[in-house]
C-alpha positions in Angstrom: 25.3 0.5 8.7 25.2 1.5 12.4 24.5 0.6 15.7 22.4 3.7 15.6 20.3 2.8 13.1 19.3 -0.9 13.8 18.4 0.4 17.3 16.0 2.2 15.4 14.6 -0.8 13.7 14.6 -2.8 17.2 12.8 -0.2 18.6 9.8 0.4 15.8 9.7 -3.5 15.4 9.2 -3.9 19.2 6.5 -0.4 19.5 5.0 -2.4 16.6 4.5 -5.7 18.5 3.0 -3.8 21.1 0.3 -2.7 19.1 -0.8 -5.6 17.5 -3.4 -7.1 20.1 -4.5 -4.3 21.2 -5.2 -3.0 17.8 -6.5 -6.5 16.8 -8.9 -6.7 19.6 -10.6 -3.2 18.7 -10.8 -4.4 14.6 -12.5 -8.2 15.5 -15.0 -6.5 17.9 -15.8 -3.5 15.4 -15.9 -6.2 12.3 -17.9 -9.0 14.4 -20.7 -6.4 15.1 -20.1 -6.1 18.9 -20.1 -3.3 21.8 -17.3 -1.1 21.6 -16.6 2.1 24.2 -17.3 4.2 21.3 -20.8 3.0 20.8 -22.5 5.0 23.3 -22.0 8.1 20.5 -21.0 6.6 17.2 -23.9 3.9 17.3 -26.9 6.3 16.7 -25.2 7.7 14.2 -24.6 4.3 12.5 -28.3 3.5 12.9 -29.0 6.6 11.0 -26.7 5.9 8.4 -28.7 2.7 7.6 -31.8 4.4 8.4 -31.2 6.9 5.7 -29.5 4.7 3.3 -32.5 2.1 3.7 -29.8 -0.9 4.5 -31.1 -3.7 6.7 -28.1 -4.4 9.0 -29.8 -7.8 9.8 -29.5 -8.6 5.9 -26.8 -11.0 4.8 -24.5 -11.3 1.4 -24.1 -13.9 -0.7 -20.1 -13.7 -2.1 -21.3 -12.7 -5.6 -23.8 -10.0 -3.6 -21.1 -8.8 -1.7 -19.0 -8.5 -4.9 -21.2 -6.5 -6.8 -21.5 -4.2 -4.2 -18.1 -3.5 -3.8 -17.8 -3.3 -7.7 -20.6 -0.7 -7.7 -19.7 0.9 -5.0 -16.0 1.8 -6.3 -17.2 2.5 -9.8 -19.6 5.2 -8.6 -17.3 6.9 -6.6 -14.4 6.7 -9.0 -17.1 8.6 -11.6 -18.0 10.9 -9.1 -13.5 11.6 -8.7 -13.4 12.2 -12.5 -16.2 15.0 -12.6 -15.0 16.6 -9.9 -11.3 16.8 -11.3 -13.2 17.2 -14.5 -15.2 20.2 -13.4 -12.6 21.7 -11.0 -12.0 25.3 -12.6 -16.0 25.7 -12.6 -16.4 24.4 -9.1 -17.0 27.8 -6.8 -15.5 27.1 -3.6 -11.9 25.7 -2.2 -9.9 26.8 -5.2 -7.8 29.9 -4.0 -5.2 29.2 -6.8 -7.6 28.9 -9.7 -6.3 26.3 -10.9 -7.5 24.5 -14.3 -9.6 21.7 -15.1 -7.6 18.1 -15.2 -7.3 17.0 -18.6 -9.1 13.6 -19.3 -6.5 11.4 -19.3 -4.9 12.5 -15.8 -8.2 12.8 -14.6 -8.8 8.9 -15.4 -5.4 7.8 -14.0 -6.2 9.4 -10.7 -9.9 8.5 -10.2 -8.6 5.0 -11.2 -5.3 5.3 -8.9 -7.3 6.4 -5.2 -10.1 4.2 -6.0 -7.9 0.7 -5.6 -6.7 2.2 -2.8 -3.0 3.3 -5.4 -2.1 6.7 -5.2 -0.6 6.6 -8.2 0.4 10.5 -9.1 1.7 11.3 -12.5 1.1 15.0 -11.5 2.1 17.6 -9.3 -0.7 17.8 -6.7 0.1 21.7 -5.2 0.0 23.1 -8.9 -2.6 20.6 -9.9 -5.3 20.0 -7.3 -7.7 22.5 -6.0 -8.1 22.2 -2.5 -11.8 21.4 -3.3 -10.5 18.3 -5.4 -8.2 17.3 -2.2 -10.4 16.9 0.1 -13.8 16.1 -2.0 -12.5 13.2 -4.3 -9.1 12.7 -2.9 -9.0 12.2 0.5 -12.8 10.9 0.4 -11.0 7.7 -1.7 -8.5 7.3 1.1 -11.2 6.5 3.0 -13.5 4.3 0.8 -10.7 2.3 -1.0 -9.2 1.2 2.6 -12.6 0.5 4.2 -13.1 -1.9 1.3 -10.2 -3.3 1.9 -10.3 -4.2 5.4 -14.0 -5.6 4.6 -12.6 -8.1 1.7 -10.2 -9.3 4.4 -12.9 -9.7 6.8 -15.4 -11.5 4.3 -12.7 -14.3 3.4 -12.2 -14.4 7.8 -15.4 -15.4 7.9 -15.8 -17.4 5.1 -13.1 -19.6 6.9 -14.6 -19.3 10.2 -18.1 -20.1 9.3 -19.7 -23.7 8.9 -22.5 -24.6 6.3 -23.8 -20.7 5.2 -24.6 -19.2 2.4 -23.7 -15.8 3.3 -20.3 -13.9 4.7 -21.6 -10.2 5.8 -23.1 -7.2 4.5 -20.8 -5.1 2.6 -22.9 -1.9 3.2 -22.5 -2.4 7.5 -19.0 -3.8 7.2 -17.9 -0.3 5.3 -20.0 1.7 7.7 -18.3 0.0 10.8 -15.0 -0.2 9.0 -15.2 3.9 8.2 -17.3 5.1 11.5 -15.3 3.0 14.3 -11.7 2.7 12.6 -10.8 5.0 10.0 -12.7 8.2 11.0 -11.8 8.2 14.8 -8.4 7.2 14.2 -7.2 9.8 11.5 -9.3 12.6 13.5 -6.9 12.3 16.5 -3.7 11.6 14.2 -4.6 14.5 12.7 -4.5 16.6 15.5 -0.9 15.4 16.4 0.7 16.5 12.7 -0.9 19.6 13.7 1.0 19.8 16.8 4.1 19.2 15.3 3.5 21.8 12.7 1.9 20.4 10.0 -0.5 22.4 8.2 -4.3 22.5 8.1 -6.1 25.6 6.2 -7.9 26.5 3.6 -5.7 29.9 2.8 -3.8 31.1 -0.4 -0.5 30.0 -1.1 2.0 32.1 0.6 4.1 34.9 -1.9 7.5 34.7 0.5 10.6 37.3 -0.7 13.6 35.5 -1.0 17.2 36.7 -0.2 18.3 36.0 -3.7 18.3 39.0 -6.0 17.5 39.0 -9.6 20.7 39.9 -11.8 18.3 41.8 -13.9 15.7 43.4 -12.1 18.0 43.7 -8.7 14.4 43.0 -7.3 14.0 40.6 -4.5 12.5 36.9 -5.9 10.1 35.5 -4.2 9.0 31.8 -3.8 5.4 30.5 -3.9 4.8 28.6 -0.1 2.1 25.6 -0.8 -0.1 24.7 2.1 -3.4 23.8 2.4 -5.7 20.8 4.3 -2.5 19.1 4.8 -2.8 17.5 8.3 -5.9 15.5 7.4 -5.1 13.9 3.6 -1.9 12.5 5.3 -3.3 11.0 8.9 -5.6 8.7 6.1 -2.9 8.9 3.5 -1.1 6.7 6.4 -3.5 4.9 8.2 -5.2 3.6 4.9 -2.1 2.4 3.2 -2.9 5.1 0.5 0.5 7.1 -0.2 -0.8 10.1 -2.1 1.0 12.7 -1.2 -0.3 16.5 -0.5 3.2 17.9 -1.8 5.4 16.4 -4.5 7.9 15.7 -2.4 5.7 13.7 -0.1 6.9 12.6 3.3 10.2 14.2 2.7 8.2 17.2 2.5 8.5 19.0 5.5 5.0 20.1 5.9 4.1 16.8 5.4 6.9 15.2 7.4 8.6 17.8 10.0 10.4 16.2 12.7 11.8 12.7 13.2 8.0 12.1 15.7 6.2 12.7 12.4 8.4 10.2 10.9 8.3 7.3 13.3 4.5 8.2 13.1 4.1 7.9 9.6 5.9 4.4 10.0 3.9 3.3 12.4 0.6 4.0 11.4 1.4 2.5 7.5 2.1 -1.3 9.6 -0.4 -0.5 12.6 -4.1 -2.0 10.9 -2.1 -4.6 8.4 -0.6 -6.2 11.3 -3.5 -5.6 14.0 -5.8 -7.8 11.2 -3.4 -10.7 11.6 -4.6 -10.5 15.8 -7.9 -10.1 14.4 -7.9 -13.0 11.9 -6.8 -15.5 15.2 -9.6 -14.1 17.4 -12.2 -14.2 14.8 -11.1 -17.9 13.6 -10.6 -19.4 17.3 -7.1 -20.0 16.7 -4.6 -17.5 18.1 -2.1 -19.7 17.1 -2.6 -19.3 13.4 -2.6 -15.8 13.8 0.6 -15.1 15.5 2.2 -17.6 12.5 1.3 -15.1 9.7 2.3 -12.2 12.0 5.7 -14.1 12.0 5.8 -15.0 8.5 5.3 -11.3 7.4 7.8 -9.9 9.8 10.2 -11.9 9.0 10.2 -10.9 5.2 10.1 -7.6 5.8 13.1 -7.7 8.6 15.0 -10.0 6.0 13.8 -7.2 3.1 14.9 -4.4 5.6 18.3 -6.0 6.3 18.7 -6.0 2.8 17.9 -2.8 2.0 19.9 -1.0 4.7 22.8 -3.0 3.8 22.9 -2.3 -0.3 22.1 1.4 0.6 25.3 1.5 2.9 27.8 0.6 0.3 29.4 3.6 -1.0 28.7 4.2 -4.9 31.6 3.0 -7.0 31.1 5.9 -9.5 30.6 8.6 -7.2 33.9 10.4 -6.6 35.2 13.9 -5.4 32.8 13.5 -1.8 33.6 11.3 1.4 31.4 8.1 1.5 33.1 7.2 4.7 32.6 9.3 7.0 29.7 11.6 7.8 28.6 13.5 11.4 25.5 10.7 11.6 28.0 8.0 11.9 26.2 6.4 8.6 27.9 5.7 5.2 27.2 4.9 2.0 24.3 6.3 -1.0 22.8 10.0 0.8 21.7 10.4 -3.5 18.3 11.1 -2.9 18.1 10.5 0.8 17.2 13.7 3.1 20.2 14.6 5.5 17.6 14.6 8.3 16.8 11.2 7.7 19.9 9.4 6.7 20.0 6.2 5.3 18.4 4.0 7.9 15.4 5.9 8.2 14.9 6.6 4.5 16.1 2.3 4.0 13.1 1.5 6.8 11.1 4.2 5.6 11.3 2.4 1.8 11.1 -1.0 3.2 7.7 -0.2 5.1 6.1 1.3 2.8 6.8 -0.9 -0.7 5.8 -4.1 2.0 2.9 -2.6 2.6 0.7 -1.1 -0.5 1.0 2.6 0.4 3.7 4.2 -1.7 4.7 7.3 0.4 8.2 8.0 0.1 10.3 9.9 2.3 13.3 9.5 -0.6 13.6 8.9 -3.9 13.7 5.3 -4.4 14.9 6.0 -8.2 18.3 6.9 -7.1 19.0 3.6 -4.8 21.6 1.2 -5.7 20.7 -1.8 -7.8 20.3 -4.1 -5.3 18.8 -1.8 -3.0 15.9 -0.9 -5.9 15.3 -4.6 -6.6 14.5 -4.8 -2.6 11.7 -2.2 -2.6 10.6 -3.7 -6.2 10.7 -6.9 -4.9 8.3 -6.3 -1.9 5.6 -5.4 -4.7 6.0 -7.9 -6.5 5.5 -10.8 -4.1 2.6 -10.1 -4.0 2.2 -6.9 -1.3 1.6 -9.5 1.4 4.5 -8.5 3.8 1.6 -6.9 6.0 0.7 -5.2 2.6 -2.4 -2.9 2.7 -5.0 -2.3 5.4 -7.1 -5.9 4.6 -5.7 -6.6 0.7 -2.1 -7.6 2.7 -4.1 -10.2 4.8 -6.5 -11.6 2.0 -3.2 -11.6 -0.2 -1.6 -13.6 2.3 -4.4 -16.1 3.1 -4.8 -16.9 -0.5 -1.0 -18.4 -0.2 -1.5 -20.1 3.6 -4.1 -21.8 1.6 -1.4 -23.1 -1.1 0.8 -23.8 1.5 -2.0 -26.0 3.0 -2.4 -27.6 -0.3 1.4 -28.3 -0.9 1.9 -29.6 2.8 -1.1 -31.8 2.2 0.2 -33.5 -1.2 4.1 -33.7 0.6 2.0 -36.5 3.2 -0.5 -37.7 0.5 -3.8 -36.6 2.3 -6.7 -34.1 1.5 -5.4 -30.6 3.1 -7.4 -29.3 5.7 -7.1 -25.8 6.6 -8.4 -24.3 10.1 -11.5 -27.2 10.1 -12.0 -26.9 6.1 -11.1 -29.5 3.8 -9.3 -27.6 0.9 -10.9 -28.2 -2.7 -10.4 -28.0 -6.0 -12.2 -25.0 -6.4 -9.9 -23.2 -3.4 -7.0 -24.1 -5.3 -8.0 -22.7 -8.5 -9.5 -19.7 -7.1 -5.8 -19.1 -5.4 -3.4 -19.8 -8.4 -6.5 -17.8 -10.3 -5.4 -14.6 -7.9 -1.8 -15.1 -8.2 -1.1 -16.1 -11.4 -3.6 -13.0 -12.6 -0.7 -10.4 -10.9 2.1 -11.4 -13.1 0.2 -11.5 -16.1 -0.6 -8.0 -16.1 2.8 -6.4 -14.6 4.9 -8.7 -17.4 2.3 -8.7 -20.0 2.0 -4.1 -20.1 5.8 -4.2 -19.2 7.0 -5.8 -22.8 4.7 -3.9 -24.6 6.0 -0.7 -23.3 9.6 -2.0 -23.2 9.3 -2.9 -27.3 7.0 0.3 -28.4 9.6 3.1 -29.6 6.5 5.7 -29.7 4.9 5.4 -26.6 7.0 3.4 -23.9 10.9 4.1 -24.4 10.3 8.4 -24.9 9.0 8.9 -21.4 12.4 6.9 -20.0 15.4 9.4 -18.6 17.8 6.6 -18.5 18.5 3.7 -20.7 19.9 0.5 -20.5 18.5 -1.9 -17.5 17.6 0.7 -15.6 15.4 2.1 -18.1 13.8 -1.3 -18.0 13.5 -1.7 -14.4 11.7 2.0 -14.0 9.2 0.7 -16.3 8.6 -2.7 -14.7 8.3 -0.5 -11.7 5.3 1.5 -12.7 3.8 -1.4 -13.7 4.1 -3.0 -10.6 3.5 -0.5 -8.7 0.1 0.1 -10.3 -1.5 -3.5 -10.1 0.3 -3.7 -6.8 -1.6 -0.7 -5.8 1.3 0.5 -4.2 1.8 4.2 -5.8 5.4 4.6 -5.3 7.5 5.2 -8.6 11.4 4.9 -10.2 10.6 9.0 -10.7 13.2 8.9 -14.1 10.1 7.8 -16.1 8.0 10.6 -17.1 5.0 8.7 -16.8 2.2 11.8 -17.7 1.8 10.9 -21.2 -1.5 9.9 -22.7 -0.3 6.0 -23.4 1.1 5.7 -19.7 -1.9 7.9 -18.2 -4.7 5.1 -19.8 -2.6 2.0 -19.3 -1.5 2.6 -16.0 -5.1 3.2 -14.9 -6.3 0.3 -16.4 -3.5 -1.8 -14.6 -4.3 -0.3 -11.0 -8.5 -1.6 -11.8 -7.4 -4.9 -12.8 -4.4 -5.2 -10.2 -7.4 -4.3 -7.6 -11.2 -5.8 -8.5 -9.7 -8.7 -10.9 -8.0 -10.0 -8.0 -10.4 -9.2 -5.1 -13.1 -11.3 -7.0 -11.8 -14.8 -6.7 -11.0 -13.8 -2.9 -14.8 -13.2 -2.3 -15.3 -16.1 -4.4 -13.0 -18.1 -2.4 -14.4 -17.0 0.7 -18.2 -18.1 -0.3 -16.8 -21.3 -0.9 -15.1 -21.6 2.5 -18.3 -20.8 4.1 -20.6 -23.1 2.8 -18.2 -26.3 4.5 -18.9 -28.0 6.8 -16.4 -27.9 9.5 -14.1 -31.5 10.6 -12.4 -32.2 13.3 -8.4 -32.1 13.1 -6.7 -35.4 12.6 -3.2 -37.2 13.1 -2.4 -36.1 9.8 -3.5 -32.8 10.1 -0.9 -30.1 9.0 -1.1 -27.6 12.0 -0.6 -24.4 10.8 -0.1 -22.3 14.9 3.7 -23.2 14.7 7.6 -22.1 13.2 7.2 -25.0 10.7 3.9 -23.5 9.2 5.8 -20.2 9.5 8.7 -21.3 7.4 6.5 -23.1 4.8 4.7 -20.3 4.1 7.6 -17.7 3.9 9.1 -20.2 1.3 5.9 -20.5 -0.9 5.9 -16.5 -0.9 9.3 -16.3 -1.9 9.2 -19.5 -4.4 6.4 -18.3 -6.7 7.7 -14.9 -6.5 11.2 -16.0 -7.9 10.0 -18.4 -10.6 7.6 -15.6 -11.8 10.2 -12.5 -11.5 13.5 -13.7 -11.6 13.9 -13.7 -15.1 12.6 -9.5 -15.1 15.1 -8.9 -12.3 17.9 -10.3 -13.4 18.0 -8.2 -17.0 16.7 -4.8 -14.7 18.5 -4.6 -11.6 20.4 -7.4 -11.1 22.2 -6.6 -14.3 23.0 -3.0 -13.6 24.6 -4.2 -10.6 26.8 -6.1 -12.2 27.5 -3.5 -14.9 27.7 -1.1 -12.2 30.7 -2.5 -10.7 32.4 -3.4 -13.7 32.5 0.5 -14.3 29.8 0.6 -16.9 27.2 2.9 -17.0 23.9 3.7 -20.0 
């Protein structure tokens, strides 16, 4: 650890600040339906959109409405994802590389894996995707997956906010707004700056280069196949959507996807910059500023806690690594560089990790399969409580809300009265709804994780290491999947058939199963009437509501994981520095 690198986390954490109410500001007033300063040329377009589409903006939802819109709308375009991987070799345009069709198991696992918003890619995308297939289905689901999202978060906002109705929006404007005043503008002019600092953006043939090597046989010069492509654009959404699919393999340690330490910063930035704006927008849209600044606080201070962590376990030398220094390099940092780009060093790479596995996006700029133990089970751990440490552009908020309203419930049976929560008298049917969304996570991940862990034929072949390690790369996938987070332990060979179909099926459950009793919860919210706060009213604006919260995160996360953790990598820690090894 250096001085060097936590002046780097001081100064993201404080850029990051800095955006929130701005940011927040520009997402209530896009999401309420007001004026913006890009109305005067994005709102005839909008009108035309609904003009076209024959939506009445005026028209409200009712939850289950709004639910089986966003249900129809996600399985239509995941159908439309599958045919075009499907179909790519016959499509006639955008495929300089001819490349084949996408068998139909791959093509399920990704159609499944952009639609919830996952990323998810057992496949190499420069040897695998047609640039047609990119940009058509790929980068398309970047931007549908994170519009629906934010509108999720925004229906269970207003569902809290509102008094006595039936309704909580229109899904069809809220996705229009969401797209045409947030996503589109926003990726257009990021876009331009990875351009700037060299990133590509063309539709040309892959580039033949002659290296300096020289065959032994054929004295010939080799040469090396140069990728490129649309590049600029799949990674400004690939970022500010929380997606994580990478153009290249190597994603964000790629260096046409990630050139120069701007780029990096960016790409750090722009994962946290909506998640954390929303929390701004949540205590605008509800009247209480208070309340929003207290879930801002709770998630930072998991993730500064998670990054502390992280940077610390990755700054230990490796007690098995001999015959190189682990004391001393030219960055001034020390400690694991396996899998870590020089350019980077460990802090970046640690904050890099931390962002990105708190939030549900999944880019890497390293390979979180070579961490330490400890510093694995950090980036595991941020999945697995939930992805609410700002988590993913709106699922990190409604993920979140769904435990401030357990933490209401718990702080209202500690002084034996009803809970109220912002005006709303918390029910029965909140409750359930909640412990419905949470307990729904764990199931899955735990349930597809023994099954895999105990099948000889289909789970345990696709494994590179065994041991606990073995077992926490395929807890990872798992829960990386109905996390929706994307990012993998890469030792499990994962492009298998079994993995392909079960995989898929996790990131659609991890995604709609859970979203329903959000939209379920915030119909119910609605329809309340509103009551005036009391004596005994827990307020939930301050440091105590803060610290209640944090603990109910990290409480139901530990009684439901621990157990996993502790025979993956908690026990290769220990085994680690016993001087054992699988």
């Amino acid at each position: 650890m250096s001085a060097n690198g936590w002046l780097q986390f001081f100064v993201y954490s404080i850029v990051l600040l800095l955006t929130v109410k701005p940011v927040g500001l520009y997402l209530a007033r896009v999401l309420e339906g007001k004026r913006t300063w890009l109305d005067p040329v994005l709102g005839p377009v909008e009108r035309l959109i609904y003009k076209l589409s024959g939506v009445n903006a005026e028209h409200e939802m009712h939850w289950r409405q709004y639910a089986y819109a966003v249900l129809g709308f996600s399985a239509v375009s995941m159908v439309i994802t599958y045919a075009i991987e499907r179909l790519q070799a016959a499509l006639p345009v955008w495929n300089p590389q001819k490349l084949s069709a996408v068998g139909p198991d791959l093509a399920w696992n990704t159609a499944a894996s952009f639609t919830t918003n996952t990323n998810w890619q057992s496949y190499t995308p420069e040897t695998t995707m047609s640039y047609l297939t990119q940009m058509a289905a790929l980068a398309t689901h970047n931007f549908f997956s994170g519009a629906v999202g934010i509108v999720v978060a925004v229906a269970l906002v207003r569902g809290i906010q509102r008094t006595s109705s039936k309704t909580i929006g229109n899904f069809w404007v809220d996705t229009t707004r969401a797209l045409l005043y947030v996503l589109l503008p926003a990726c257009v002019i990021y876009a331009l700056l990875l351009v700037t600092q060299g990133v590509p953006q063309n539709l040309a043939k892959y580039t033949a280069a002659h290296t300096l090597e020289q065959s032994s046989q054929a004295q010939a010069n080799q040469t090396q196949t140069i990728a490129q492509g649309p590049v600029a654009s799949q990674e400004a959404i690939k970022m500010l959507g929380t997606n994580g699919g990478g153009f290249f393999n190597a994603n964000s340690a790629h260096p046409y996807e990630n050139p120069t330490p701007f780029t990096n910063f960016l790409q750090m930035l722009s994962i946290f910059i909506i998640p954390a704006g929303l929390t701004y927008a949540l205590g605008r849209m509800t009247g209480s500023q208070g309340h929003g600044w207290a879930v801002f606080a709770a998630m930072f201070v998991l993730f500064a806690a998670g990054f502390t962590t992280l940077y610390w376990a990755e700054s230990q030398p490796h007690p098995l690594l001999h015959g190189a220094s682990q004391t001393t390099v030219a960055s001034g940092e020390t400690g694991n560089y396996e899998g870590k780009e020089v350019r980077f060093g460990i802090s970046q790479s640690s904050l890099f990790a931390e962002i990105t596995t708190a939030a549900s996006c999944g880019a890497v700029n390293s390979v979180h399969d070579s961490y330490t133990p400890l510093g694995g089970m950090v980036v595991l751990t941020n999945i697995l409580l939930g992805e609410v440490i700002f988590g993913g552009v709106g699922s990190g908020l409604y993920g979140m809300l769904i435990f401030v309203v357990l933490a209401v419930f718990i702080a209202g049976l500690m002084v034996g009265r009803t809970p109220e929560y912002l005006g709303k008298k918390i029910d029965a049917y909140d409750v359930k709804m909640s412990m419905l969304y949470v307990l729904i996570f764990p199931l899955i991940i735990l349930t597809l994780t023994a099954v895999f862990v105990l099948s000889p034929t289909i789970g345990l072949p696709a494994l590179t290491n065994n041991g606990p390690h073995g077992l926490s790369e395929i807890l990872y996938a798992f829960t990386s999947a109905t996390g929706n987070n994307g990012s993998a332990f890469a030792g499990l060979s994962a492009n298998t058939w079994w993995y392909n179909v079960a995989l898929g099926w996790a990131m659609l459950a991890g995604r709609f199963l859970m979203l329903i009793p959000v939209l379920a919860l915030a119909g119910n919210m609605a329809q309340k009437k509103s009551v005036p706060p009391s004596p005994g009213t827990f307020p939930v604006n301050g440091w105590l509501f803060t610290v209640l919260l944090v603990g109910v995160v990290l409480i139901l996360g530990a009684l439901t994981f621990f157990p996993a953790l502790s025979l993956g990598p908690i026990l290769e820690h220990l085994l680690l520095h016993a001087g054992q090894t699988f």
